[in-house]
C-alpha positions as CSV (number, residue, x, y, z in Angstrom):
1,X,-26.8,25.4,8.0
2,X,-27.0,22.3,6.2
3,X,-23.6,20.1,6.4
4,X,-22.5,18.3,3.3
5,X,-22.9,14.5,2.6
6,X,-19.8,12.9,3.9
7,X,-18.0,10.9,0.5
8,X,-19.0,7.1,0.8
9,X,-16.0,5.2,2.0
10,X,-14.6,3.2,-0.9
11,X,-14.1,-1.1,-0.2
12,X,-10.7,-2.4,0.7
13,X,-8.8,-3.4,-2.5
14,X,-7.8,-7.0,-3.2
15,X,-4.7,-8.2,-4.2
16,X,-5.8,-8.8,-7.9
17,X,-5.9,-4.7,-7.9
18,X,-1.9,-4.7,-7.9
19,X,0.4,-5.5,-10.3
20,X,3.7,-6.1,-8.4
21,X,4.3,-7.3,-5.1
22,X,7.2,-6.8,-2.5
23,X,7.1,-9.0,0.8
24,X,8.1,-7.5,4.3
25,X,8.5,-8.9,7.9
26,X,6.7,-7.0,11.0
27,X,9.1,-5.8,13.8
28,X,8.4,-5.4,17.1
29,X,9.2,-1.7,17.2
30,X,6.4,-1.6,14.4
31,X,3.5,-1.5,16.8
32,X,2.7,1.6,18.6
33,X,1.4,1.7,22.0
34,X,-2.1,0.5,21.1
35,X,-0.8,-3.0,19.8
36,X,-0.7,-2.2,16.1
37,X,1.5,-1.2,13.3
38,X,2.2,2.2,13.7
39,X,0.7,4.5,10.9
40,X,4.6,5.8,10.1
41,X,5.6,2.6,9.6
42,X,2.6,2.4,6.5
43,X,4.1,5.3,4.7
44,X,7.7,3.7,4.7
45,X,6.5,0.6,3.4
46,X,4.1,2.4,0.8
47,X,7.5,4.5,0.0
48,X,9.4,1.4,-0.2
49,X,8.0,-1.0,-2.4
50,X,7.6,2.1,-5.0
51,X,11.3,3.1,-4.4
52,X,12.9,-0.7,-4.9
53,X,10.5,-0.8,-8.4
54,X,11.9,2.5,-9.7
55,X,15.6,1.7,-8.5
56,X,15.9,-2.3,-9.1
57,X,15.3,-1.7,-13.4
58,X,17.3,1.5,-13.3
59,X,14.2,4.2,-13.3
60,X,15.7,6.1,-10.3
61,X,19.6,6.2,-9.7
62,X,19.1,7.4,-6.2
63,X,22.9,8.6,-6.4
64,X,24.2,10.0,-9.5
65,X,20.9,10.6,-11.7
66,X,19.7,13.5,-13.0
67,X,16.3,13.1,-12.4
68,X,14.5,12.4,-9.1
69,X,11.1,12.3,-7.5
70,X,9.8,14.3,-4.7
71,X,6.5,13.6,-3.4
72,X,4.2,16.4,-3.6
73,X,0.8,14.8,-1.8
74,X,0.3,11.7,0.0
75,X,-2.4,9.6,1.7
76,X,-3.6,6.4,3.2
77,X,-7.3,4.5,4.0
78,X,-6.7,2.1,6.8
79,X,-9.0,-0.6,7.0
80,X,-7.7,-3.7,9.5
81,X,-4.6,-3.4,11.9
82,X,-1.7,-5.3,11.1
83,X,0.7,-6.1,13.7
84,X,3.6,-7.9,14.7
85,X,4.7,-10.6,14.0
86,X,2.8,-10.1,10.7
87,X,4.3,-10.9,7.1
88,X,3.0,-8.1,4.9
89,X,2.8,-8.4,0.8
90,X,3.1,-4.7,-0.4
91,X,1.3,-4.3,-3.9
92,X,2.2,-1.7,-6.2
93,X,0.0,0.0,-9.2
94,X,0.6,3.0,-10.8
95,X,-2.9,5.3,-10.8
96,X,-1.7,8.2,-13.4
97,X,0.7,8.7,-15.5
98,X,1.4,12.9,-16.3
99,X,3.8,15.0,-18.2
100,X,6.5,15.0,-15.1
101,X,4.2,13.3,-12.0
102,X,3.7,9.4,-11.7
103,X,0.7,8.2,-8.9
104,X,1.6,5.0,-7.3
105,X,-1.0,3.2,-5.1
106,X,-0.2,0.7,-2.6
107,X,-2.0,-1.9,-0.9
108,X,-1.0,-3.5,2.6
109,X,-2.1,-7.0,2.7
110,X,-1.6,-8.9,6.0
111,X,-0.6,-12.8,5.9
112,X,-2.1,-14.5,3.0
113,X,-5.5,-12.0,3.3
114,X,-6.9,-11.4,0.0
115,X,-7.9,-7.7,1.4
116,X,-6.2,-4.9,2.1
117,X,-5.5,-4.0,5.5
118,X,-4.5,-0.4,4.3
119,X,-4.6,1.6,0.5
120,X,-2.4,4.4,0.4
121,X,-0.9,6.4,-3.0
122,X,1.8,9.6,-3.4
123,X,2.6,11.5,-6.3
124,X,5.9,11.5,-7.4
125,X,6.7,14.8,-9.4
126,X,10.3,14.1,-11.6
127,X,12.3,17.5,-11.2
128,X,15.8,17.9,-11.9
129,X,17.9,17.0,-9.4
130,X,20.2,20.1,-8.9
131,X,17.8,23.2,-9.8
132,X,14.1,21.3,-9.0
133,X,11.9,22.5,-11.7
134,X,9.5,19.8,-13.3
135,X,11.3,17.8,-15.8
136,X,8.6,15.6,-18.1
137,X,9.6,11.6,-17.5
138,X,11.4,10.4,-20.7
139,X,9.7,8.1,-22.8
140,X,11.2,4.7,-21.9
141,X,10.5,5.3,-18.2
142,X,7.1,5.8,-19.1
143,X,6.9,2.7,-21.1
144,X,8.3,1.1,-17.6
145,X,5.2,2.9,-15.9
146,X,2.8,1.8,-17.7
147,X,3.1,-1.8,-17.1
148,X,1.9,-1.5,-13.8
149,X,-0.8,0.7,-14.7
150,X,-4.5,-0.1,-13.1
């Protein structure tokens, strides 16, 4: 039985592929036991450089808003290790814009490299924050959104 043609592996972004940037600082309990950043520890940087963009302008009131965003899918390309005691720059970009769901993409960049060590993205879906359904993002948010667009 003939196996299907694995999907050609995409090149590393480069930090001209990001609109916004958010700087973090390696900790030791960031590497696993194999000497590098832990593949958790992506996801909660990818989750917070999205998070302080949506909170800092007032897009997500994390406390008292009506709206909020639950991620629905998620995923990450890893291409070099970052470790400690790297500095990492977190870029930001938003991929699609829908009716009620928003996909941000983040790149990893290590030190001053100009290529990503790791590309990830989720998908936000905006649902009302007591009942859940969908509710569609209101227009000025989206204007926010779309700044950062690719």
């Amino acid at each position: 039985m003939d196996q299907p043609s694995p999907t050609p592996r995409l090149p590393p972004g480069r930090r001209a592929d990001y609109r916004l940037f958010r700087s973090f600082e390696t900790r030791w309990h960031d590497n696993d036991v194999y000497g590098h950043m832990n593949n958790a520890i992506h996801d909660t940087l990818f989750d917070s450089v999205a998070n302080a963009f949506l909170i800092e302008p007032g897009l997500l009131d994390i406390g008292r808003g009506e709206r909020i965003g639950l991620v629905v899918e998620s995923g990450c390309r890893y291409h070099a290790e970052i470790a400690f005691p790297d500095a990492v720059a977190a870029g930001l970009r938003v991929g699609r814009i829908g009716r009620s769901a928003v996909t941000y993409e983040i790149g990893l960049f290590a030190g001053v490299s100009d290529v990503a060590a790791a590309e990830g993205f989720f998908v936000h879906v905006t649902v009302d924050r007591r009942t859940r359904p969908p509710a569609p993002l209101p227009e000025a948010d989206r204007l926010k959104l779309e700044r950062i667009v690719r």
